[in-house]
C-alpha positions as CSV (number, residue, x, y, z in Angstrom):
1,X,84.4,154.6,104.0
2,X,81.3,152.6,104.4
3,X,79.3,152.3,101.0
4,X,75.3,152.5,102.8
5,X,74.0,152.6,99.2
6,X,74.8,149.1,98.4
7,X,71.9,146.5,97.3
8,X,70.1,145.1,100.0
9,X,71.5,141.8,101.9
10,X,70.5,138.7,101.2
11,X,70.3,134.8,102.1
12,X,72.5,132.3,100.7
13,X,73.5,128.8,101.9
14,X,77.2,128.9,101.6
15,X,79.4,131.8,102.3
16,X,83.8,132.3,101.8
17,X,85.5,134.5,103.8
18,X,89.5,135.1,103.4
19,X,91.3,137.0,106.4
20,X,94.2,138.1,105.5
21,X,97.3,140.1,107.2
22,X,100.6,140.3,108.2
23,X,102.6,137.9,111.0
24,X,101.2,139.5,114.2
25,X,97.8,140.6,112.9
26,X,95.9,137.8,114.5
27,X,94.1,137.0,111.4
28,X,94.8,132.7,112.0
29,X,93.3,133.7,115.5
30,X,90.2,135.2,114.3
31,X,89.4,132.8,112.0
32,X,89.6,130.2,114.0
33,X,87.1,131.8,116.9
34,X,85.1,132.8,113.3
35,X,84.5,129.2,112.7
36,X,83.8,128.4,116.6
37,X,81.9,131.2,116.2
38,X,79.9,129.5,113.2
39,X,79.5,126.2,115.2
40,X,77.7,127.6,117.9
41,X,75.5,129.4,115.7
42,X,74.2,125.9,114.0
43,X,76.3,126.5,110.9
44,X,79.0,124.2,109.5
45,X,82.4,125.3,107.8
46,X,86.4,124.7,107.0
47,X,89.0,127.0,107.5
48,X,92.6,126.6,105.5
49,X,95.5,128.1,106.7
50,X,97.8,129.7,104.1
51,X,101.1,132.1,104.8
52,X,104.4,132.5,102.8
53,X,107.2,130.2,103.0
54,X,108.8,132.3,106.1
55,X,109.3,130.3,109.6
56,X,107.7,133.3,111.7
57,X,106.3,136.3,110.6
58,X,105.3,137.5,106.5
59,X,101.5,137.5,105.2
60,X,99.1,134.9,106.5
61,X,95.2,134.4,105.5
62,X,92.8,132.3,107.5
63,X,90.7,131.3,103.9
64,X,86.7,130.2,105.1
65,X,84.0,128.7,104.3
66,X,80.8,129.1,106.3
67,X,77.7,126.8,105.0
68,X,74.2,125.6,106.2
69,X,75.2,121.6,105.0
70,X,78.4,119.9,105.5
71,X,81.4,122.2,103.9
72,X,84.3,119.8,102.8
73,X,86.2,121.8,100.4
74,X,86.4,125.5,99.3
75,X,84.4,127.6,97.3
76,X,84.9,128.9,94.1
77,X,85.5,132.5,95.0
78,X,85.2,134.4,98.4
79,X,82.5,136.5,98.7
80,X,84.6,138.7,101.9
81,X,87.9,139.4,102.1
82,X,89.2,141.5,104.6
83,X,92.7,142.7,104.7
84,X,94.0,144.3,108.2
85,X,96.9,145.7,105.8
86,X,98.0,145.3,102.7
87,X,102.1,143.8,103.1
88,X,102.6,140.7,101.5
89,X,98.5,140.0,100.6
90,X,99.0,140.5,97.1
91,X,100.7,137.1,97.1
92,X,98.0,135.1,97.3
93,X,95.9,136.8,94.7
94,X,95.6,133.2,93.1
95,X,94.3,131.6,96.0
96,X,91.6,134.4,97.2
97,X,89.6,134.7,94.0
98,X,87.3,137.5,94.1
99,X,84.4,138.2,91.3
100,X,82.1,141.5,90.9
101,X,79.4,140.6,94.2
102,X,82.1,140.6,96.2
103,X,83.4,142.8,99.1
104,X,86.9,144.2,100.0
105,X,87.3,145.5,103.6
106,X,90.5,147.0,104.0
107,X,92.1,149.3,106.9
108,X,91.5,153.3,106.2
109,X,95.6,153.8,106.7
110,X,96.3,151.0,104.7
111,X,95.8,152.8,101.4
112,X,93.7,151.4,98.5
113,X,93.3,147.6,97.6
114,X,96.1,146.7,95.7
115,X,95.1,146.5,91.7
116,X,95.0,142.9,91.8
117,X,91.8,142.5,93.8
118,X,90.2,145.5,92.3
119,X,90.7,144.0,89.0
120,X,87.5,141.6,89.8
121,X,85.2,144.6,90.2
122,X,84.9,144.0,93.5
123,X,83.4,146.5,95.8
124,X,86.3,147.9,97.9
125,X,85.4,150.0,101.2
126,X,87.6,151.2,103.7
127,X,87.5,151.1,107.9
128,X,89.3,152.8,110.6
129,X,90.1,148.9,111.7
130,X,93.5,149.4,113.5
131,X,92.4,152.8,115.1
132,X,89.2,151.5,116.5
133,X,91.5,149.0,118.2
134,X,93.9,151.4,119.5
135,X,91.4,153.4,121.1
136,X,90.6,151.3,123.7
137,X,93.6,150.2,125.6
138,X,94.8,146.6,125.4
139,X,92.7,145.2,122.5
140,X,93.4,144.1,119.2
141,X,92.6,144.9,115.7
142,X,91.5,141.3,115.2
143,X,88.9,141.5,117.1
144,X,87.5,144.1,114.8
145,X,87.9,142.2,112.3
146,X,85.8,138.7,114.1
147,X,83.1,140.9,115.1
148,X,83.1,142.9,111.4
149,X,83.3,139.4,109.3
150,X,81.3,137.4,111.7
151,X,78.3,139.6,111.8
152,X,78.6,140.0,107.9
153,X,78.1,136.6,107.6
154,X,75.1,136.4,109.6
155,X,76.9,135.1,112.8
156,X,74.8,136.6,116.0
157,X,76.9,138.8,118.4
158,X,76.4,136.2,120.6
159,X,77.9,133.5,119.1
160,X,81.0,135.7,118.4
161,X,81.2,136.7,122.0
162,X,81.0,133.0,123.1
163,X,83.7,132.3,120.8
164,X,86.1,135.1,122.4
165,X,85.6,134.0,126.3
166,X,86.1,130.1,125.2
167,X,89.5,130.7,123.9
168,X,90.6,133.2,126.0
169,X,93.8,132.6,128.1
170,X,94.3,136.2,129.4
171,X,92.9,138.8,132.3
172,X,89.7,139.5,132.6
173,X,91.0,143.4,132.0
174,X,92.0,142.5,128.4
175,X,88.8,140.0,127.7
176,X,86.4,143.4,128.7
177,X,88.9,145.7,126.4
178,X,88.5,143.4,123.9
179,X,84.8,142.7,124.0
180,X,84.6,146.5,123.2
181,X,86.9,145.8,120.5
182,X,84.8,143.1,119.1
183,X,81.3,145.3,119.4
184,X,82.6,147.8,117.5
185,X,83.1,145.6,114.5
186,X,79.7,144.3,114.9
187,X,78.5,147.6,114.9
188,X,80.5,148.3,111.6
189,X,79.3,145.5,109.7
190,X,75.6,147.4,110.0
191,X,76.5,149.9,108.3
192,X,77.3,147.4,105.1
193,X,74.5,145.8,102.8
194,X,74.6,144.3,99.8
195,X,76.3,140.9,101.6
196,X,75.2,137.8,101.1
197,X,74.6,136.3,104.6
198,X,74.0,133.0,106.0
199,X,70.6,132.0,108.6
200,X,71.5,130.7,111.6
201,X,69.9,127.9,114.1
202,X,70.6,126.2,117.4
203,X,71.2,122.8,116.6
204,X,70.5,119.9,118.8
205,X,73.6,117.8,118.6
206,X,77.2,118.7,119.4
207,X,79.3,119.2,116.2
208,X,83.1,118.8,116.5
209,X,85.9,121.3,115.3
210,X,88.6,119.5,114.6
211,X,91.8,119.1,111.9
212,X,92.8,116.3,109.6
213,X,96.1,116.2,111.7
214,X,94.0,115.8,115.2
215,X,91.6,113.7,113.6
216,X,94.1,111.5,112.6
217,X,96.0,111.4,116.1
218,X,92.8,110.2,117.8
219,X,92.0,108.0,114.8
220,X,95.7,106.2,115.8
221,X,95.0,106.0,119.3
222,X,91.4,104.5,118.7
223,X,93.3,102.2,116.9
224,X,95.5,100.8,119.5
225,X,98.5,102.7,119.0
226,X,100.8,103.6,122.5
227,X,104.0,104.6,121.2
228,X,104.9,107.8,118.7
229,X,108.0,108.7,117.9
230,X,108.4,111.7,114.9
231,X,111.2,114.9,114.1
232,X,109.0,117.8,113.5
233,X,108.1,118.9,110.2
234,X,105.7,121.0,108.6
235,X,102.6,120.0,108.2
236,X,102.4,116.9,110.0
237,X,103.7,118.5,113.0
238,X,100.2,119.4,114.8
239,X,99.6,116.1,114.8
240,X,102.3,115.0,117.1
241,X,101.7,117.9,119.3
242,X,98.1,116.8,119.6
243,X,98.9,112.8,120.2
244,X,102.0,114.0,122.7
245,X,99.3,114.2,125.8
246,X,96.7,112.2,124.3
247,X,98.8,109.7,124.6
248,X,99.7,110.0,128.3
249,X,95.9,109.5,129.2
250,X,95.6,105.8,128.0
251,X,98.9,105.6,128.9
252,X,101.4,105.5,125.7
253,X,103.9,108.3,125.0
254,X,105.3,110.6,122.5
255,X,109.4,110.4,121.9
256,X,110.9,113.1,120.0
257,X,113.5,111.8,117.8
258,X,117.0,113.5,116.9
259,X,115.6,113.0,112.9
260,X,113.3,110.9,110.6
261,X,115.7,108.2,110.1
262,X,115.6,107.4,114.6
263,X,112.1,107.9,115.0
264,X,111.3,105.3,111.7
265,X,113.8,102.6,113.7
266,X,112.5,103.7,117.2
267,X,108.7,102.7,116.1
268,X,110.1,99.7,114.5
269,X,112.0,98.7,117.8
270,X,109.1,99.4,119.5
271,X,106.4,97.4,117.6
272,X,109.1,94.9,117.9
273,X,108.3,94.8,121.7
274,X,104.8,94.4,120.6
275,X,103.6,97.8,121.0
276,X,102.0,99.5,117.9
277,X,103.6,102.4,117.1
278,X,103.1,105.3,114.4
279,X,105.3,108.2,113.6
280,X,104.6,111.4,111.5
281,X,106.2,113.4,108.7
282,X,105.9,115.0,105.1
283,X,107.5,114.1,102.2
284,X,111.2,114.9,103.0
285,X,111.2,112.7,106.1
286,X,109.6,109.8,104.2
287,X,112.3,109.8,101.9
288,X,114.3,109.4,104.6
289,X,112.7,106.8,106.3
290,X,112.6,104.5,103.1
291,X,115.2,102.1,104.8
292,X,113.4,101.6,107.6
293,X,110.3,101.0,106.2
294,X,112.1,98.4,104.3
295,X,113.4,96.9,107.0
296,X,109.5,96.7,108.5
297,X,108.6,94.7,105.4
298,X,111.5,92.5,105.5
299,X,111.1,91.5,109.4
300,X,107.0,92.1,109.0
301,X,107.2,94.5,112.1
302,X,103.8,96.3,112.0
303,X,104.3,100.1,111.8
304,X,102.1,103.3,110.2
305,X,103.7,106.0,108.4
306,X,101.3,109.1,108.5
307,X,102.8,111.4,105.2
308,X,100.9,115.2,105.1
309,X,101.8,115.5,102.0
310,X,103.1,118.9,100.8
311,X,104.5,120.7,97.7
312,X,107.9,119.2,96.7
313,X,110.5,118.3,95.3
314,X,112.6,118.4,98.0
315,X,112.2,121.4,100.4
316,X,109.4,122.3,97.9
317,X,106.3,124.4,99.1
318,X,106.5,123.7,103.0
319,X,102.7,125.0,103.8
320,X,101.1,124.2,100.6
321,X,99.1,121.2,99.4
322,X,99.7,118.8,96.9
323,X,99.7,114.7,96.7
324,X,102.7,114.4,95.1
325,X,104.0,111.6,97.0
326,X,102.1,108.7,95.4
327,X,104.6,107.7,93.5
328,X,107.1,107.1,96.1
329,X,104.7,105.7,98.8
330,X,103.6,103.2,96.4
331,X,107.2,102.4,94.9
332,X,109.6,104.3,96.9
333,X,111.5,101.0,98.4
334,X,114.6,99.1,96.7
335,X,113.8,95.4,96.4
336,X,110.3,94.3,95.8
337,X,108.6,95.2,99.3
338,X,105.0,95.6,99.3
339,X,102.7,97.9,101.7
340,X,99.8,98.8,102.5
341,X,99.0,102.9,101.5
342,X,96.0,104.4,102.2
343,X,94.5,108.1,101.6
344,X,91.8,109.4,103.9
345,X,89.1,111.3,101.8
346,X,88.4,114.3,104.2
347,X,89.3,116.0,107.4
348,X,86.3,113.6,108.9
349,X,87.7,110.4,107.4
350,X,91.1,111.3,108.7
351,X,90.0,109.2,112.1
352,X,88.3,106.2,110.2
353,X,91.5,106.2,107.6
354,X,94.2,106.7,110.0
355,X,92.6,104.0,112.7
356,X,92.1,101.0,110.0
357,X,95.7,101.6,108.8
358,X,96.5,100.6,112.1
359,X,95.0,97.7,112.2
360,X,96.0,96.7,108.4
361,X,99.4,97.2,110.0
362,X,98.6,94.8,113.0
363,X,96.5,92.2,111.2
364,X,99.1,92.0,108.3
365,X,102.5,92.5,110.4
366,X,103.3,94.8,107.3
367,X,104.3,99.0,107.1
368,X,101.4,101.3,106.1
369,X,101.5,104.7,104.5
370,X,98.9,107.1,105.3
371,X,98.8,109.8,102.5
372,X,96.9,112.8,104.1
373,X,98.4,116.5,102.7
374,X,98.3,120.0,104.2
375,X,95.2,121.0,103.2
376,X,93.0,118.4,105.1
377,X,96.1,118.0,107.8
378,X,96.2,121.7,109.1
379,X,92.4,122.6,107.8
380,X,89.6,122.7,110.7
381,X,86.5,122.2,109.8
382,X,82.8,121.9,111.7
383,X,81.8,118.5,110.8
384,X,79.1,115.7,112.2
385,X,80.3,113.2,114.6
386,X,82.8,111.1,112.3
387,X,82.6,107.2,111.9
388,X,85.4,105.3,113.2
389,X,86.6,101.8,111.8
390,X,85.4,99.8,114.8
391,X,87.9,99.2,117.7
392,X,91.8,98.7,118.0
393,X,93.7,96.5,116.2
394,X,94.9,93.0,116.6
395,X,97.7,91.4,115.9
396,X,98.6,87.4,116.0
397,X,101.0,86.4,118.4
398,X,102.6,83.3,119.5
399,X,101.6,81.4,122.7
400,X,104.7,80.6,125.0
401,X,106.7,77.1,124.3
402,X,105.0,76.9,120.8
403,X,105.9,73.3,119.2
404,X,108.1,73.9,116.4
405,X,107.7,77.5,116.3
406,X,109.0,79.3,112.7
407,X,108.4,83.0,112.5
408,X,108.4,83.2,109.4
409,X,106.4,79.9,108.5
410,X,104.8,80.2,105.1
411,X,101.3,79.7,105.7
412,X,98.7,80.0,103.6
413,X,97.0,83.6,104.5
414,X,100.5,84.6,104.7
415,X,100.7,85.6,108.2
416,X,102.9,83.7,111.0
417,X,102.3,84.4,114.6
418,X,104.7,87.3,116.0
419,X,106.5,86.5,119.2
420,X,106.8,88.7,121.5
421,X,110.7,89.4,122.9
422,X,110.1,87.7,126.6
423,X,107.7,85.1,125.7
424,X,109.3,81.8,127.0
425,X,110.2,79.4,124.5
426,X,109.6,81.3,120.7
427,X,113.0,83.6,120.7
428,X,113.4,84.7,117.4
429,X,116.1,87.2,115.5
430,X,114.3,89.8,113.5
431,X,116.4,92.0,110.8
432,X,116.4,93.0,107.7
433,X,118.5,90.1,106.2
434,X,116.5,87.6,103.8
435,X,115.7,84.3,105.9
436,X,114.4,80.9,106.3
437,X,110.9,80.5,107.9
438,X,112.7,79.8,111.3
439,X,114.7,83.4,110.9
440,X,117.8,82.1,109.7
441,X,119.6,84.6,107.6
442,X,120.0,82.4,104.1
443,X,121.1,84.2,100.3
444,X,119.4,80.9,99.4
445,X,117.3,81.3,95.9
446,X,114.7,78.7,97.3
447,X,114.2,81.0,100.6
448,X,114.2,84.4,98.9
449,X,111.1,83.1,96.9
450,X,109.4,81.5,99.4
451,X,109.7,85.1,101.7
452,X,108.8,87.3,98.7
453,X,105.8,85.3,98.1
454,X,105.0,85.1,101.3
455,X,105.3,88.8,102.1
456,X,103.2,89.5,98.8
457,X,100.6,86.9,100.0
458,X,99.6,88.1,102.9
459,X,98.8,91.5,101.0
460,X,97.2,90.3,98.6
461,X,94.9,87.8,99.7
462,X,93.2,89.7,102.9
463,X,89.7,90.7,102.6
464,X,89.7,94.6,102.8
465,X,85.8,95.0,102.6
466,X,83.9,97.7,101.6
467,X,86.1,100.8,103.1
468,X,88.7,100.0,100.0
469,X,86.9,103.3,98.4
470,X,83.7,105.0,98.2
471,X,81.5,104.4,95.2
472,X,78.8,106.3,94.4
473,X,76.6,107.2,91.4
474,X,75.7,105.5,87.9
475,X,76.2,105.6,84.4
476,X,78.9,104.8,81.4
477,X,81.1,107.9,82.9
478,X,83.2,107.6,85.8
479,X,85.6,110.0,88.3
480,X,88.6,108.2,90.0
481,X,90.2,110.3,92.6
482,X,92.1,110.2,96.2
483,X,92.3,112.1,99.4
484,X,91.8,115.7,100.1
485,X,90.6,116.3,95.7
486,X,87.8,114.3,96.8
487,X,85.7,116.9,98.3
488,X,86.1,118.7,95.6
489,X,85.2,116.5,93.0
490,X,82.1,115.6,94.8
491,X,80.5,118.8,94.7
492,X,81.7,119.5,91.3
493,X,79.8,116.1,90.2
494,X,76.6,117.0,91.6
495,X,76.7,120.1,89.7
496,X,77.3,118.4,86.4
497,X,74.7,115.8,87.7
498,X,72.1,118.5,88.6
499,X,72.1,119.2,84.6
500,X,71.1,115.8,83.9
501,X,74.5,114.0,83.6
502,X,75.4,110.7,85.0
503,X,78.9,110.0,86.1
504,X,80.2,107.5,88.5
505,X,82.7,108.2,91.6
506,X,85.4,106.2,93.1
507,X,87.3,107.5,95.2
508,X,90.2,105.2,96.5
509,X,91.0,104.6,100.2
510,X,93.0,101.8,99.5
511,X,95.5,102.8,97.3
512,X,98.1,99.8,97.8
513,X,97.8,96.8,97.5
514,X,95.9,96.9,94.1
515,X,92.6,95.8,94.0
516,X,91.7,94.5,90.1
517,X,88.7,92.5,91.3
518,X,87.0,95.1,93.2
519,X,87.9,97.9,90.9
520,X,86.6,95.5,87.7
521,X,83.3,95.4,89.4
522,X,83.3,98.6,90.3
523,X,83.7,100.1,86.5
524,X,81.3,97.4,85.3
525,X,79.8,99.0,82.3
526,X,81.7,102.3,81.9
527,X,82.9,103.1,79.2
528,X,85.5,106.3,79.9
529,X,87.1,107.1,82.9
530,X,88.5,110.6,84.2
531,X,91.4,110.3,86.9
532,X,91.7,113.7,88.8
533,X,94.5,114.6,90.8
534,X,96.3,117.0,92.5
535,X,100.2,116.8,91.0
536,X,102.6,117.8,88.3
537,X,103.2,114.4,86.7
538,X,99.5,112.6,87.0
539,X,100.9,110.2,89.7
540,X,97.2,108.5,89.9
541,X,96.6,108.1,85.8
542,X,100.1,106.0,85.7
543,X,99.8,104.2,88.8
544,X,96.6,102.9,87.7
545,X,97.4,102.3,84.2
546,X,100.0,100.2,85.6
547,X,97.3,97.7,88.1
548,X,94.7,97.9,86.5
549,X,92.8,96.7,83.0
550,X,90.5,100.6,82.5
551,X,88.2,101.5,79.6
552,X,89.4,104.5,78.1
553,X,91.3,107.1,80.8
554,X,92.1,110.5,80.7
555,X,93.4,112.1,83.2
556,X,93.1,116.0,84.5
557,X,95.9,116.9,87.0
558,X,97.7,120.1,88.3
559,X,100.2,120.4,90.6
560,X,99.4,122.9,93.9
561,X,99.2,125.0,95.7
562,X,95.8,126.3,94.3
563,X,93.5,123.6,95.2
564,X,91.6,122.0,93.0
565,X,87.7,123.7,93.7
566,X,84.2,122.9,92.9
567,X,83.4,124.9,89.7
568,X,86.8,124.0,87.9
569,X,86.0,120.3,88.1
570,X,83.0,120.5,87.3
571,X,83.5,122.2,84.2
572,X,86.6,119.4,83.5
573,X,84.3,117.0,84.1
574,X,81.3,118.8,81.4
575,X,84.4,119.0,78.6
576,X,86.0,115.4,78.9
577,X,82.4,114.3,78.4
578,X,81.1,116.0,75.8
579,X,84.4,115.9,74.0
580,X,85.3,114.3,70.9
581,X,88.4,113.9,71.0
582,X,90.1,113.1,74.8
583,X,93.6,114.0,75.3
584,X,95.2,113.1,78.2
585,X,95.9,116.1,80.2
């Protein structure tokens, strides 16, 4: 039933929105044309995709957030949620968070809201949703349910309808059909008040709707990168499917590989050949690919590793988030090997990130790890035209007939020219065997030094400039973080600063090599430091405890798949510092 007695609506500047369903329902599909929806109509947002641990089929939610400024994270409740039916929902009770002000929209066959969601006081109504579908032939109950959430949130018809024909891939019989669909859950959501909803503008500059995972892909190819090969895996596997005919347009290609341990040696072989080359996985595939990325640091074959990062250990939490792979990306290899390992901050900075790591790679002749995780990876969001890091990459190569070539000569920056296999006169053997600077294999003490030196060097000494993290804010207090907890952290600081408190951020892009200079400078007068993080075992707080010389550190971690939001780091943040005594989390 529709509740006509409710308070009257109102504005706001943000607005969360969970639609939810079993496999089939077409709730991932609506919430996707929702947030098209919300581009058109000048608005910005961030949809996260969350379902069960099935391959096909079981509960799925499309989880929104709909806002006026930049949204980079979610909210700390949802003020809709709208539940086609009821089978499997309850499950994510954790991650839908509902309070008194908010609405339950539910089917009228479905039955009540399960006790869970009621327990927040929310207001629960009830709609004929699925028979309003099946009474006009060939539509879908999603559509209700884009035309009942979108008009609640103060999306116009318009925009909505816009949305449907864009996407559409069918007749025009079933686009009409559903049009009618989607009207009639217009026409339902003005029947509602008492919702907050947002105001709506044309804006004069294109916005983009994009992942972290396509983001990333067209971040690597802006970087220079013609050659992908990658096993499938959730969550990185969007990205692959993205890059597969990106690729063929500047003309590279996408190989898929039997398993993560060919497609690590095929980029290798190929970067070899002078191509740079990227491949894609989650945390079980880089485990497997640890040899191979060995081997790139032994032979200094430029290559980038893109990790989504996901619940673990092992199969773990396939289509959850969590950065739990730190440890390993920064550590993971026998021997001493070092490597670059950087963490884009947000879906946005999934180009910039993923693009410099490519030419790190290049410019060092050295493997680098790109920690992104499922949440910004598979997440697509309405954001400004990102920044990019500023062309492709190069790498230093040797000229033909070079007098005296070495490969491996130990020069002072720690980079020797790379010959490429066909260039007259510089034939070199390349494997993972220690060597002399000319390439010979030697067990030799004096050339085992000289490499591992060399190799740390090169890392070491090479001016990253300012893109190493972003710092922002004053004060004796300061916030360390990385990747996808980022957005979150920031809006929970500028609560805690909007009540007069100062507190520093930094939030790390360049997580290896360690940078104590730039980090020194960075915590110049602070006096405590709070590391927040999004894993079981505070991967961050011991990683830099173990580089770096810090004032007094706490740390607050958790591991997923609840991400970390707004509200709960900001009231972190208010405790650790007005606390007397700090105890590490």
């Amino acid at each position: 039933m529709v509740d006509s007695n409710a308070s009257p609506t109102r504005a706001t500047h943000s607005l969360s929105i969970a639609l939810a369903g079993s496999g089939g329902s077409g709730v991932m599909t609506a919430g996707e044309m929702l947030l098209d929806a919300a581009a058109r109509a000048g608005l910005y947002g961030l949809m996260v995709r969350t379902s069960g641990p099935q391959i096909r089929g079981g509960e799925a939610a499309a989880l929104l957030r709909l806002a006026q400024s930049q949204a980079v994270s979610l909210g700390d409740h949802f003020d809709l949620l709208l539940a086609i039916d009821w089978q499997g929902v309850s499950r994510f009770a954790d991650e839908i968070p509902l309070r008194a002000t908010s609405l339950v929209v539910s089917d009228a066959d479905e039955g009540e809201a399960p006790d869970v969601f009621k327990a927040s006081g929310a207001r629960c109504i009830t709609l004929p949703l699925k028979k309003t579908a099946k009474a006009i032939a060939g539509s879908w109950v999603n559509m209700v349910a884009l035309g009942l959430s979108g008009t609640l949130a103060g999306i116009p018809a318009s925009a909505l309808e816009a949305a449907v024909r864009a996407s559409w891939k069918r007749g025009e019989e079933a686009l009409a059909a559903n049009l009618k669909t989607l009207a009639a859950g217009v026409e339902f959501a003005g029947g509602i008040g008492g919702v907050a909803r947002l105001q709506t503008a044309q804006v004069d500059r294109k916005r983009w709707l994009v992942t972290g995972n396509e983001a990333a892909g067209f971040g690597a190819i802006k970087g220079g990168v013609r050659f992908v090969a990658a096993y499938p895996i959730t969550p990185a596997t969007e990205l692959l499917e993205w890059m597969a005919p990106a690729l063929t347009k500047v003309g590279g290609a996408l190989l898929q590989a039997e398993d993560e341990l060919a497609s690590v040696n095929m980029i290798i072989g190929a970067s070899y050949g002078g191509v740079p080359s990227l491949t894609a996985t989650a945390g079980p595939g880089l485990a497997l690919m640890a040899e191979g990325i060995g081997l790139a640091v032994a032979s200094e074959t430029p290559i980038v590793v893109v990790d989504v990062m996901r619940g673990g250990p092992s199969t773990g939490i396939p289509a959850k988030s969590e950065q739990s792979d730190l440890s390993f990306a920064v550590s993971g290899l026998h021997g001493d090997a070092p490597r670059i390992v950087v963490a884009p901050t947000s879906v946005a900075d999934c180009l910039a990130t993923t693009q410099w790591a490519v030419q790190l790679a290049e410019a060092l002749q050295a493997p680098a790890i790109v920690l992104s995780d499922q949440i910004m990876g598979q997440s697509r969001a309405i954001i400004d035209r990102p920044a990019d890091a500023g062309g492709e990459a190069t790498r230093l190569t040797a000229a033909a007939n070079a007098t005296d070539y070495k490969r491996y000569r130990n020069t002072e920056s720690g980079v020797s020219p790379m010959a490429i296999p066909g260039t007259p006169g510089v034939a070199y053997t390349a494997d993972g065997l220690e060597h002399t600077e000319a390439a010979i294999p030697s067990s030799g003490a004096r050339d085992h030094r000289l490499q591992l030196d060399k190799r740390e060097r090169k890392l070491a000494l090479y001016d990253y400039g300012p893109r190493w993290a972003d710092l922002e804010g004053d004060g004796e207090l300061a916030v360390i973080t990385f990747g996808s907890t980022t957005s979150a952290v920031r809006e929970g600081l500028a609560r805690v600063r909007a009540q007069g408190m100062a507190v520093r951020l930094i939030a790390l892009r360049l997580i290896a090599p360690a940078r104590p200079k730039q980090v020194a400078a960075a915590l110049a007068g602070v006096k405590r430091v709070l590391v927040i993080e999004q894993n079981h075992g505070a991967q961050l707080y011991r990683y830099l405890r173990s580089q770096y010389d810090l004032p007094r550190t706490v740390s607050f971690h958790r591991p997923g798949p609840l991400p970390l939001r707004p509200g709960e780091v900001a009231d972190a943040i208010a405790e650790w510092a007005n606390a007397k005594e700090e105890v590490t989390a």
